[in-house]
LONUMI-907741 format. One line per 2 residues: number of its first residue (from 1); for each residue y, z, x of C-alpha. Coordinates in nm, 4 decimals, decimal comma, always signed. Example, Ala and Ser with C-alpha at 12.3 -4.5 7.8 and 13.67 -1.06 7.14 Angstrom:
1) -0,4500:+0,7800:+1,2300; -0,1060:+0,7140:+1,3670
! end
This chain:
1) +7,0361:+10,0790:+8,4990; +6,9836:+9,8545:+8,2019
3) +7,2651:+9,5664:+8,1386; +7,4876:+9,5170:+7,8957
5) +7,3899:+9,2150:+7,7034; +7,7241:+9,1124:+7,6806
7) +7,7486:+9,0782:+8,0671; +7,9013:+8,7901:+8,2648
9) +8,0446:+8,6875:+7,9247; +8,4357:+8,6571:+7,8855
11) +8,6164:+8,9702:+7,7829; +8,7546:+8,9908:+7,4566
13) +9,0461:+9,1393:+7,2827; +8,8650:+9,4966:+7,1949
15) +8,7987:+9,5090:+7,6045; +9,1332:+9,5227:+7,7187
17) +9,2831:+9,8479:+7,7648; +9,6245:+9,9891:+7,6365
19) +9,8697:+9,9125:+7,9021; +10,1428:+10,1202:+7,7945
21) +9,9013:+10,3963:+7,6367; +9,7710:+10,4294:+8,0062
23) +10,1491:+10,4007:+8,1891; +10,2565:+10,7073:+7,9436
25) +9,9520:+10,9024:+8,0047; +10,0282:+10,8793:+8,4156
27) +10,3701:+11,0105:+8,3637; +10,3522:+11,2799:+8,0528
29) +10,0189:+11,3988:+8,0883; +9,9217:+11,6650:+8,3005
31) +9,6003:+11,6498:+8,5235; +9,2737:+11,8163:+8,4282
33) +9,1418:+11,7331:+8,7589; +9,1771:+11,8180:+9,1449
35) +9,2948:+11,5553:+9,3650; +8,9544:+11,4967:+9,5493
37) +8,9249:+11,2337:+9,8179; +8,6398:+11,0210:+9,7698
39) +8,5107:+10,7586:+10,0571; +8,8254:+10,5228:+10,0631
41) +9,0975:+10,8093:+9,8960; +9,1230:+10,9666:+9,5499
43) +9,0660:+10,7560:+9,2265; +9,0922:+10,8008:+8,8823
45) +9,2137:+10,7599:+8,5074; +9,4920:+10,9377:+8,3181
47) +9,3085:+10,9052:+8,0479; +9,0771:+11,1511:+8,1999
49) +9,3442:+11,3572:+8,3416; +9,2147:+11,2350:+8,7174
51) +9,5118:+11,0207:+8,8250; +9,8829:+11,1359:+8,6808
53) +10,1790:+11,1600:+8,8373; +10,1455:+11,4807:+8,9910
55) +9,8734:+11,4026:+9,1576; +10,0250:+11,1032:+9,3428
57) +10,3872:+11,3275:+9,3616; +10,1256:+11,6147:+9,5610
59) +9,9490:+11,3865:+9,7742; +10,2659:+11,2259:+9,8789
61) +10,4025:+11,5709:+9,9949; +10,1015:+11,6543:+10,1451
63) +10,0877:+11,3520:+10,3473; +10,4314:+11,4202:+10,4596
65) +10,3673:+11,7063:+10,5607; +10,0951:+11,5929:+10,7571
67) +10,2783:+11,3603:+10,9286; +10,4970:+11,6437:+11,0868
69) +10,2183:+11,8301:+11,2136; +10,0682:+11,5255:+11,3977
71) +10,4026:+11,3756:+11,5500; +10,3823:+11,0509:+11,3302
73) +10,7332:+10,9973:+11,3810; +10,7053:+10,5787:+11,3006
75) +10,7394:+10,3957:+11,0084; +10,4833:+10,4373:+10,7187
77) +10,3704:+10,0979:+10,5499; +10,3551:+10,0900:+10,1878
79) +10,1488:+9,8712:+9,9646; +10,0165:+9,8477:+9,5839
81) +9,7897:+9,6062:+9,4261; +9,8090:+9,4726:+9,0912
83) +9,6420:+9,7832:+8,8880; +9,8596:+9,8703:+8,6016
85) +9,8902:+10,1806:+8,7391; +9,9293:+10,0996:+9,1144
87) +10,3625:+10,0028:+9,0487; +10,4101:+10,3868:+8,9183
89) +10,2377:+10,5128:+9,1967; +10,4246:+10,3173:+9,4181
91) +10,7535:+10,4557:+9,2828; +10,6188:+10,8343:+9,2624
93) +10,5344:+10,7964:+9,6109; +10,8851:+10,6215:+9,7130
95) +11,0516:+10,9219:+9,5514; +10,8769:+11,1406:+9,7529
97) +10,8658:+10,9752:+10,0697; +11,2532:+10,9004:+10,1024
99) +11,3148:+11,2781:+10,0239; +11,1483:+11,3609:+10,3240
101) +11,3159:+11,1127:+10,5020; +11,0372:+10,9288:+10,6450
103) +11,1074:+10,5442:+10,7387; +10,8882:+10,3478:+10,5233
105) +10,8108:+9,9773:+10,4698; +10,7766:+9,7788:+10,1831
107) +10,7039:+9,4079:+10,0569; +11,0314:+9,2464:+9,9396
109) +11,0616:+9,1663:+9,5631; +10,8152:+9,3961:+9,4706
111) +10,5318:+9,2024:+9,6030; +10,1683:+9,3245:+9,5868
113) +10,0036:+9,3876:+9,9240; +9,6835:+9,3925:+10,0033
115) +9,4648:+9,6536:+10,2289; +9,4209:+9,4736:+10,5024
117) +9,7652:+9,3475:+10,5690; +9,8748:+9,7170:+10,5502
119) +9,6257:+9,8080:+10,8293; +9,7228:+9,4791:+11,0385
121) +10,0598:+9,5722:+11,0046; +9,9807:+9,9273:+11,1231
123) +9,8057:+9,8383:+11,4126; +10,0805:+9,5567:+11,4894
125) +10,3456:+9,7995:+11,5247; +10,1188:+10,0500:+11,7142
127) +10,0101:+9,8371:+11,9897; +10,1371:+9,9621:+12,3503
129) +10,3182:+10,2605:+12,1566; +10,2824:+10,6167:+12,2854
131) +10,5731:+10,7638:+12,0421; +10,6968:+10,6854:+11,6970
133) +10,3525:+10,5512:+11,5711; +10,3205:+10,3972:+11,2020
135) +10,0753:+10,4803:+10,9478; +9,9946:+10,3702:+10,6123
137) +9,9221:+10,4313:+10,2301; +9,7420:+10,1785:+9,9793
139) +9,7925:+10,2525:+9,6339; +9,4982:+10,1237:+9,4838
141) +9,1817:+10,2247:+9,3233; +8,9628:+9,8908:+9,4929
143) +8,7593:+9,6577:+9,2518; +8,7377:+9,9714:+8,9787
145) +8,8010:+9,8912:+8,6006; +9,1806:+9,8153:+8,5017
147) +9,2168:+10,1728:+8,3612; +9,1769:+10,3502:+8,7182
149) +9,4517:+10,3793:+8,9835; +9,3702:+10,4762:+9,3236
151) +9,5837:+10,6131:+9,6844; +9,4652:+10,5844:+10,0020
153) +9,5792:+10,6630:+10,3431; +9,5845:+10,4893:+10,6665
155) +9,6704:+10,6934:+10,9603; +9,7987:+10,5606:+11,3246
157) +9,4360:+10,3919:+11,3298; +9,4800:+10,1419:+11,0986
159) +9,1846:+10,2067:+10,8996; +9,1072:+10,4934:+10,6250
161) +9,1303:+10,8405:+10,7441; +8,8356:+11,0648:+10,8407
163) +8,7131:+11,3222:+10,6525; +8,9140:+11,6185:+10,8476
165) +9,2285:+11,3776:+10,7666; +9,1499:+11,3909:+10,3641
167) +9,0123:+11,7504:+10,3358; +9,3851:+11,8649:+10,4664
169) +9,5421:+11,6230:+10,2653; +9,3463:+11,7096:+9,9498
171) +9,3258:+12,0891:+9,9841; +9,7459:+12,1106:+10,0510
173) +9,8058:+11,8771:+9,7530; +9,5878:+12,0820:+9,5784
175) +9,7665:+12,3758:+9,6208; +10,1242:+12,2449:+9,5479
177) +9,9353:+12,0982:+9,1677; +9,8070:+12,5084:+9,1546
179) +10,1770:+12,6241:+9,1951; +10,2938:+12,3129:+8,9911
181) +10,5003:+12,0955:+9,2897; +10,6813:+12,3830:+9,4308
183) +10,7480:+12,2492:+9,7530; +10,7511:+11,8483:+9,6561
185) +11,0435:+11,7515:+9,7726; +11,2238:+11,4300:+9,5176
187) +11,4619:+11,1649:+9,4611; +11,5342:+10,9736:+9,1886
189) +11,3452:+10,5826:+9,2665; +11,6724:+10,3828:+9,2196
191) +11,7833:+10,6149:+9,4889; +11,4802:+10,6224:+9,7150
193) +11,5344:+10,1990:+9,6804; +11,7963:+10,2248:+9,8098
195) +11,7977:+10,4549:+10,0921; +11,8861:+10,3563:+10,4543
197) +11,5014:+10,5144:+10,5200; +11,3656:+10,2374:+10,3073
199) +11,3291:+9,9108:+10,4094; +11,1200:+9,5642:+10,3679
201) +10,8738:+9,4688:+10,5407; +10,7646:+9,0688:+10,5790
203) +10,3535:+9,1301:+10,5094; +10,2899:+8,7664:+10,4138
205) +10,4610:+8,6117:+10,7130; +10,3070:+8,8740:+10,9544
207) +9,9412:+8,8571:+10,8018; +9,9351:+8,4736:+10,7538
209) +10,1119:+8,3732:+11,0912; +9,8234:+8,5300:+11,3242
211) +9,5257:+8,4333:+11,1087; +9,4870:+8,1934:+11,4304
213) +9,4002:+8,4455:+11,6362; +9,1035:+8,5400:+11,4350
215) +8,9888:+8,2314:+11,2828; +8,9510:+7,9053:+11,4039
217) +9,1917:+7,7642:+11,1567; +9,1985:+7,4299:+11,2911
219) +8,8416:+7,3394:+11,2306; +8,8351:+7,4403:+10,8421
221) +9,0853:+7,2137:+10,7887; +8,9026:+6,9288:+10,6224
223) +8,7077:+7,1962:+10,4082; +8,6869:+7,1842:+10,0372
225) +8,7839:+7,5316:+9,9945; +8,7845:+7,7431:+9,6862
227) +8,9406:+8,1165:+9,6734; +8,9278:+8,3243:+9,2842
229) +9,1715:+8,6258:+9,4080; +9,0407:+8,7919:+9,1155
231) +9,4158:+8,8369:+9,0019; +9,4662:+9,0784:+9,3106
233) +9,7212:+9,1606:+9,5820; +9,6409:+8,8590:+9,7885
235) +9,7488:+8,6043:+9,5338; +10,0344:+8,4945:+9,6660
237) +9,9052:+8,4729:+9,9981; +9,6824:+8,1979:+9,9626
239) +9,9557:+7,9653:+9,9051; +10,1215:+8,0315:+10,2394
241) +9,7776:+8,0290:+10,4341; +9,6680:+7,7062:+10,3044
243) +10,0810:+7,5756:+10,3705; +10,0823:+7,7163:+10,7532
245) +9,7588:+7,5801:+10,8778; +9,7291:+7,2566:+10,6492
247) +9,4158:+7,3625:+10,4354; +9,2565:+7,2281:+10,1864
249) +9,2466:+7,5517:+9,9174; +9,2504:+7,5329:+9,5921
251) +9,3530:+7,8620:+9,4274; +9,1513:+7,8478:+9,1281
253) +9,2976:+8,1519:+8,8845; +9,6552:+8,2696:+9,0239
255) +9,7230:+8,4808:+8,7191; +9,8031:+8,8528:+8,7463
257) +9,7376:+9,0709:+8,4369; +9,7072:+9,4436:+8,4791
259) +9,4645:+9,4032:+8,2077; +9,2281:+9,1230:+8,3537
261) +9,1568:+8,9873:+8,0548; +9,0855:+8,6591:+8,2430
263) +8,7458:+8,8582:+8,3682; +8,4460:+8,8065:+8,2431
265) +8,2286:+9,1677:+8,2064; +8,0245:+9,3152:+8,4482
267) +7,6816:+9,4812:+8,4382; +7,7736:+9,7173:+8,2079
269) +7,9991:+9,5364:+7,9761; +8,3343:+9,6903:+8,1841
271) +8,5920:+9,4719:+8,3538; +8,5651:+9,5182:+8,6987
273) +8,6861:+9,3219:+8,9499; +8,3914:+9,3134:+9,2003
275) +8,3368:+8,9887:+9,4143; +7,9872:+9,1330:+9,4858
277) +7,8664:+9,1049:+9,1300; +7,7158:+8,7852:+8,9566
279) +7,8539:+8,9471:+8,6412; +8,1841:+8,9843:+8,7560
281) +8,1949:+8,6170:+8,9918; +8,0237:+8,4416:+8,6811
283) +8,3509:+8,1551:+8,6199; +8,4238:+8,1219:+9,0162
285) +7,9987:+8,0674:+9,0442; +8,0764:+7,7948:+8,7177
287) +8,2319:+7,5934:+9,0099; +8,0712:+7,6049:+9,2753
289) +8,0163:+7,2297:+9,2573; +8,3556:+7,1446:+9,2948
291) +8,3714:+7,3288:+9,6568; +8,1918:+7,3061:+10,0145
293) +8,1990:+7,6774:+9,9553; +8,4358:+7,9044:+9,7642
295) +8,5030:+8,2718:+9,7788; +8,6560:+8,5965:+9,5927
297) +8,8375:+8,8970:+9,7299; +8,8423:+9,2226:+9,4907
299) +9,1994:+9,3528:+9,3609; +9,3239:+9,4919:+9,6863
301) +9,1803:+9,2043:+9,8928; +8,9075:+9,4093:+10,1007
303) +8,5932:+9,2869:+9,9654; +8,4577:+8,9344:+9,9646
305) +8,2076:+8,7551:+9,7494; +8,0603:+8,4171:+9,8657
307) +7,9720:+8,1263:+9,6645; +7,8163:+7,8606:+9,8010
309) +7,6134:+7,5452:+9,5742; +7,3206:+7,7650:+9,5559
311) +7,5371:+8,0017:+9,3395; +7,7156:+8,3838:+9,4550
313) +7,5225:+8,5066:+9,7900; +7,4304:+8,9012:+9,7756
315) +7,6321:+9,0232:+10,0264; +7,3329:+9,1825:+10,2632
317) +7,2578:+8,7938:+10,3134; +7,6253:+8,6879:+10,4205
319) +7,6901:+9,0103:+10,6719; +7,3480:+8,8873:+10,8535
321) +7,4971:+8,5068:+10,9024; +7,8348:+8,7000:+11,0050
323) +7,6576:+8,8937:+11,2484; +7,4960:+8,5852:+11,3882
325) +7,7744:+8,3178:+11,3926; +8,0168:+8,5431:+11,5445
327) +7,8319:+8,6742:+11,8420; +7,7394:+8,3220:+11,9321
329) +8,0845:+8,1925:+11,8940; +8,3388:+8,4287:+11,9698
331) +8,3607:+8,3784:+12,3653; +8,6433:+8,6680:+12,4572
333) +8,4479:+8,9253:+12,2278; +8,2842:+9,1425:+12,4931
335) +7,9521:+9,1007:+12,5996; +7,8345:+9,4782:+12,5660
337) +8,0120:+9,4718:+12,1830; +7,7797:+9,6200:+11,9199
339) +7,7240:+9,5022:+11,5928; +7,7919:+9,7394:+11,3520
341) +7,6254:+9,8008:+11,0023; +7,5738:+10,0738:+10,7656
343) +7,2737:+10,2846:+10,6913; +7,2124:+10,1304:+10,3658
345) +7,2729:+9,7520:+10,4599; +6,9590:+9,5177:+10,4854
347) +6,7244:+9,5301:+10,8239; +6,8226:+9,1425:+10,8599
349) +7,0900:+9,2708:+11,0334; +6,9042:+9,4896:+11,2583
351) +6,6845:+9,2042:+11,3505; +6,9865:+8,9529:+11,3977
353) +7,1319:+9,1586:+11,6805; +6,8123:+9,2258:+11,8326
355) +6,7596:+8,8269:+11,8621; +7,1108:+8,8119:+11,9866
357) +7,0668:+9,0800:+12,2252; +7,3239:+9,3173:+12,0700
359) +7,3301:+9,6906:+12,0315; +7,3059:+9,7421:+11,6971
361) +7,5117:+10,0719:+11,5783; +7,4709:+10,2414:+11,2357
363) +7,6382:+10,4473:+11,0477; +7,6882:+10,6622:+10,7222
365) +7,8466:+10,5016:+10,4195; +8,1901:+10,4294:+10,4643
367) +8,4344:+10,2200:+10,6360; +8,5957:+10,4731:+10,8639
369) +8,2836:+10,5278:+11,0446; +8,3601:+10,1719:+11,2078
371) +8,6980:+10,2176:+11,2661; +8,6965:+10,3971:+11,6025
373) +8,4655:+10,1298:+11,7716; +8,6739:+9,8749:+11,6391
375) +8,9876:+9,9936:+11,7752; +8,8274:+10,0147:+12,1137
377) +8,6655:+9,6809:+12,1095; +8,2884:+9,8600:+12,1567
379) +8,1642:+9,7210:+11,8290; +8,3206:+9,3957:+11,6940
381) +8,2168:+9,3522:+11,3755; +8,1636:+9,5874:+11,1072
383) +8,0320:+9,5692:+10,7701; +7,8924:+9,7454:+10,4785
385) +7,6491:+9,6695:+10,1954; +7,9098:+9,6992:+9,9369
387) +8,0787:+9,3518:+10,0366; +8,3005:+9,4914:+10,3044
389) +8,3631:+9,3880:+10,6503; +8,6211:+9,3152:+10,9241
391) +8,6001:+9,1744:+11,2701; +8,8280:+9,2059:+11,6494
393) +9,0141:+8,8791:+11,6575; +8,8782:+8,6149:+11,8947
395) +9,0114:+8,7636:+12,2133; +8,8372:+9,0648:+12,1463
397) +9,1755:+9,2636:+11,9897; +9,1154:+9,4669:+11,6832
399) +9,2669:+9,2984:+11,3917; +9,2305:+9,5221:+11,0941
401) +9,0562:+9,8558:+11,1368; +9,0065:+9,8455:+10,7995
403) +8,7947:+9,5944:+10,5414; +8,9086:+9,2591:+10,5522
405) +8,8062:+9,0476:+10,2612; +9,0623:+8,7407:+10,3332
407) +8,9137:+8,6723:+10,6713; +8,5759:+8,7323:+10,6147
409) +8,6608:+8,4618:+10,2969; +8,7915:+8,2178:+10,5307
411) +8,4822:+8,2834:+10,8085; +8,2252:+8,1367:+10,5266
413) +8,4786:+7,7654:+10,5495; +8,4698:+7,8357:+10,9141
415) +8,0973:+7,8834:+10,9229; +8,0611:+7,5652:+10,7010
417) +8,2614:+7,3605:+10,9610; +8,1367:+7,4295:+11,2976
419) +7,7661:+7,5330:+11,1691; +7,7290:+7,1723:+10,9864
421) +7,6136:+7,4213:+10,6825; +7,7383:+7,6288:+10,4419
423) +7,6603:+8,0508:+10,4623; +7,3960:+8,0356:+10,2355
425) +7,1527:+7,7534:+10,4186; +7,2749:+7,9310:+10,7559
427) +7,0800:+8,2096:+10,5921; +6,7828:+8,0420:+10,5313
429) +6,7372:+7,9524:+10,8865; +6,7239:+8,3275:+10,9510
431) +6,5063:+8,4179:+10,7261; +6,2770:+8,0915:+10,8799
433) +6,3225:+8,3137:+11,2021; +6,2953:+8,6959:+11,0986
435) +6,1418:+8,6585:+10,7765; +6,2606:+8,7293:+10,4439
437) +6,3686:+9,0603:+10,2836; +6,4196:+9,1960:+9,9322
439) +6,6661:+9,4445:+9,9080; +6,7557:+9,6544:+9,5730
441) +6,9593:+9,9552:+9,4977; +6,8569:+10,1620:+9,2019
443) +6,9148:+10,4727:+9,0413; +6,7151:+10,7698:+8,9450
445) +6,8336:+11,0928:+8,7523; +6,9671:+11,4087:+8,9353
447) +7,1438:+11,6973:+8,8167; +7,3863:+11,8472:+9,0444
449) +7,1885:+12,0818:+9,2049; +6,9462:+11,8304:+9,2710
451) +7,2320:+11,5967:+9,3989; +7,3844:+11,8639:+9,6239
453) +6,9971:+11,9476:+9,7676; +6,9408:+11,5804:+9,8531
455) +7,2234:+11,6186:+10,0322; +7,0933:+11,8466:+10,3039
457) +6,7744:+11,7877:+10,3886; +6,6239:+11,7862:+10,7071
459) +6,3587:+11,5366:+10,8243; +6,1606:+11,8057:+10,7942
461) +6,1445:+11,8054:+10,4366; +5,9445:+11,4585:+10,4359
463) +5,5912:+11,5313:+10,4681; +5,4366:+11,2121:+10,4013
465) +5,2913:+10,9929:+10,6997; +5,2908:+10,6210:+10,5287
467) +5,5186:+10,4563:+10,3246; +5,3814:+10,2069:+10,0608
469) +5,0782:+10,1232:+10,3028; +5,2500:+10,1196:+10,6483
471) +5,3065:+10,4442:+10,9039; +5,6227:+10,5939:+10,8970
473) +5,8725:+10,4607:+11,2103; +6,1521:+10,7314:+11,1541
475) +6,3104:+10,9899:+10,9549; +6,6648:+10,9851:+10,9139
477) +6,9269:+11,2019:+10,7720; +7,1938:+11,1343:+11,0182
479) +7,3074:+10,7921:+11,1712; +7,1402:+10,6664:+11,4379
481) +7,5109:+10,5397:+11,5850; +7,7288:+10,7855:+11,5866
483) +7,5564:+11,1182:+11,4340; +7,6924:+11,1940:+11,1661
485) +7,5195:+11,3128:+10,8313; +7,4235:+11,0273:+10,5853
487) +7,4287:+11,2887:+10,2921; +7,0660:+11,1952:+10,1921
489) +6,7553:+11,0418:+10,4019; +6,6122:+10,7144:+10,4980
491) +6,2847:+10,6733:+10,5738; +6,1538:+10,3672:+10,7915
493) +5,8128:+10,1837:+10,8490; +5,7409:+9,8490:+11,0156
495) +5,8965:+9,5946:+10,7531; +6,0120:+9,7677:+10,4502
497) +6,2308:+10,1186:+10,4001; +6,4155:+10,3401:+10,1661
499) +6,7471:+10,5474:+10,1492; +6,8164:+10,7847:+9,8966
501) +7,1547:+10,9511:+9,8211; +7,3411:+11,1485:+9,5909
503) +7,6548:+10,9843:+9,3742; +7,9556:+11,1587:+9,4223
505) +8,0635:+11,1767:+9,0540; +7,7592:+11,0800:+8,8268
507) +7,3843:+11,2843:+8,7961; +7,2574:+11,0230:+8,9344
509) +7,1078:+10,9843:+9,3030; +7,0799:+10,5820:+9,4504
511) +6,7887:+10,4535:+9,6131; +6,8306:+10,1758:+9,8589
513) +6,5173:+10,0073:+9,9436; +6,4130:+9,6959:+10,1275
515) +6,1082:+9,5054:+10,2095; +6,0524:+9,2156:+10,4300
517) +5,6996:+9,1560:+10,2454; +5,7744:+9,0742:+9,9195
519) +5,8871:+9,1529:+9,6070; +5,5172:+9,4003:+9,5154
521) +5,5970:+9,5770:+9,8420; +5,9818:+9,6750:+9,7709
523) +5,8292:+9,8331:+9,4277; +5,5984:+10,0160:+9,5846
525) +5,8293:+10,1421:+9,8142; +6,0640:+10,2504:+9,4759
527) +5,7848:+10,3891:+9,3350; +5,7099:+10,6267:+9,6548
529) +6,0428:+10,6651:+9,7312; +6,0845:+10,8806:+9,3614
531) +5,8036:+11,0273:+9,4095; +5,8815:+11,1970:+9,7658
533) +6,2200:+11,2743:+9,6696; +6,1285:+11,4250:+9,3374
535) +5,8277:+11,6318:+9,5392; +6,1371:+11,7295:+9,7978
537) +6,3594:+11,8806:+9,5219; +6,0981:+12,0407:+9,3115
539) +6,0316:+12,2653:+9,6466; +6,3482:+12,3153:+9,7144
541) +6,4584:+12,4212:+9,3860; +6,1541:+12,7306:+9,4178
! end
């Protein structure tokens, strides 16, 4: 896609959005869309009729009332991020949840709360229970533009629900919009504040006071550290992580504006808050001088973005020194642990484990594929292409079954400390071991018949032997970890492949390629990878 040529420069007044345009839109407007749960819950703008109140006022109900017909009879954790919308969420969804009476736990003061605390907290209270088990929601829409707000859930598992979960979630709150909230049951907030079901819930003091357990806190001590919380729900976290354990952080931007106007633009000239993008990371990658390495978390804290002196490191490149740090130096993580990865993240990994003599296990797009192995210790570490990852703690406990950017922030000063070099030269020495890779995603027109064929196919439907001069390894259009459908196909050869799949809102389908000979090979591979899915759709669509 072609960028903006305003991109990684700071936004300007005519960038911001309308705060109070967008808060009256959420409340008076009524939606022109279905709730629809994407991979990490349901997202949208008022502006676009996609996120208003009744939306949030029918999920609520709908979670409710899925509570009751699973026995989740605990608390239910609460959290918002810093969205201008995320605060009105939060109270639509307090209204709702004291009028069914279930126990829920919030931040005190009307502090933001990021993802992963909710899910640490979840799995905190869950531990050794049989009855009375907590769950969660996050009200946020991730590292999406100010304009957006998002709602998640976390069930008893810490980490975001499956797909049966959502599709009974989304098709009951779906119903109650259709017969317009008959059935939501509603107090007023000042009420719901104050009811006897409703009550705080210490997240900093919990999240920050085991960090020990899952990162060797003592020997980052004397690092240089720098963190940009990208005016996100961790901000005032920082402060009391770097007070507990004696650190050396310096919070470099603490402000919190529901516009971001302290963001410079991304890719396409939007504010977005994503750690993974040089756009986005531009003023934190301005310092990276000043640091032994610094780092960024997105708006609800569950992404990470690296910067070392050699400038922002794609995020492929930091998962693979993950990967290999951690399995050498986390002692009580089982031996037989797998290293988890999804089917779009860079064959580095793949080759990492295989030196390390891990079982490497793959998976669609999407956090919640990891979450199950997690909880059960059989993978330890689990990450994603997009920037997102979390790990067991270092006696081989799960920690947060969901993304975790704040740990996986302070790994990179742990990395720096005990590996004598920062993430990005740790990389180099694997690439002096496996070889180098270049990994791209692009995207290539598809209408949404096209988007919805791609979807299905069967490996079958590839007829071709080679890819870009080298015989074709494997055909996939499930994962090769757990089974389950990637919604699309990746084809593999020797040292290069490609995934293609359709976007879930745009006609559009992404291709995913990699090579590990060079930058000629990886556009050949982007060249043949149009050209077999376009062959694949044109005899489909006879």
């Amino acid at each position: 896609m072609p960028v903006d040529p305003r991109a990684g420069e700071p936004a300007q007044a005519r960038d911001l959005i309308n705060i109070p345009r967008l808060v009256t839109a959420y409340f008076a407007e009524r939606p022109a869309r279905p709730v629809v749960f994407g991979t990490s819950g349901h997202r949208g703008s008022p502006l676009e009729g996609a996120f208003n109140e009744w939306h949030i006022l029918a999920i609520t109900q709908a979670i409710c009332e899925n509570r009751r017909q699973n026995g989740i009879g605990g608390p239910l954790y609460l959290g918002f991020d810093t969205h201008a919308l995320s605060e009105a969420a939060f109270a639509s969804a307090l209204e709702v949840l004291a009028a069914n009476e279930v126990e829920v736990r919030i931040a005190p003061g009307g502090e933001y709360t990021p993802t992963p605390a909710v899910s640490h907290a979840i799995l905190a209270h869950n531990r050794g229970r049989e009855k009375n088990r907590a769950d969660g929601i996050v009200i946020t829409p991730s590292h999406n533009p100010p304009e957006d707000g998002g709602f998640k859930y976390n069930p008893p598992h810490g980490g975001p629900a499956d797909s049966k979960t959502t599709a009974c979630i989304q098709n009951r709150a779906n119903e109650i919009l259709k017969c317009e909230l008959a059935g939501v049951r509603r107090v007023p907030f000042a009420r719901a504040l104050k009811s006897p079901t409703t009550k705080e819930h210490d997240f900093i003091a919990q999240y920050t006071g085991g960090l020990r357990d899952v990162i060797d806190m003592d020997a980052i001590r004397g690092v240089n550290f720098g963190i940009d919380p990208l005016g996100g729900a961790g901000v005032h976290y920082w402060g009391p992580i770097a007070e507990k354990y004696k650190l050396k952080i310096t919070v470099v931007n603490d402000n919190v504006d529901p516009a971001f106007r302290f963001m410079t633009l991304d890719w396409d000239g939007r504010i977005r808050m994503d750690p993974s993008s040089p756009y986005a990371m531009r003023a934190l990658v301005a310092m990276k001088d000043k640091f032994d390495v610094a780092a960024a978390c997105d708006t609800d804290h569950d992404r990470h973005g690296i910067v070392t002196r050699r400038g922002l490191m794609p995020p492929n490149h930091y998962l693979s020194v993950c990967v290999d740090y951690l399995y050498r130096n986390r002692p009580g993580w089982s031996a037989s642990a797998a290293a988890g990865k999804t089917v779009v993240s860079s064959s580095m990994i793949d080759r990492v484990a295989a030196g390390l003599g891990r079982k490497l296990f793959e998976v669609p797009v999407g956090f919640k594929f990891f979450v199950d192995g997690l909880l059960s210790g059989s993978i330890a570490f689990g990450g994603e292409e997009s920037a997102g990852a979390s790990f067991l703690d270092r006696r081989g406990a799960p920690w947060s079954t969901d993304k975790d950017g704040i740990i996986a922030a302070l790994l990179a000063a742990e990395i720096t400390a005990r590996a004598g070099r920062d993430p990005a030269d740790y990389y180099e020495s694997l690439c002096e071991k496996y070889g180098a890779p270049v990994y791209e995603r692009i995207d290539a027109p598809a209408n949404a018949t096209q988007r919805e064929a791609l979807a299905k196919l069967s490996p079958s439907d590839i007829a071709v032997k080679d890819l870009a001069g080298e015989k074709i390894q494997r055909i996939l259009t499930h994962a090769p970890g757990d089974g389950n459908p990637i919604g699309g196909v990746k084809v593999v050869a020797e040292n290069g492949w490609f995934a293609a799949r359709p976007s879930g809102t745009e006609d559009v389908y992404k291709i995913y390629a990699e090579s590990f000979r060079g930058v000629d090979h990886l556009t050949k591979i982007q060249c043949e990878a149009r050209e077999i899915v376009a062959k694949v759709l044109r005899e489909r669509a006879r």
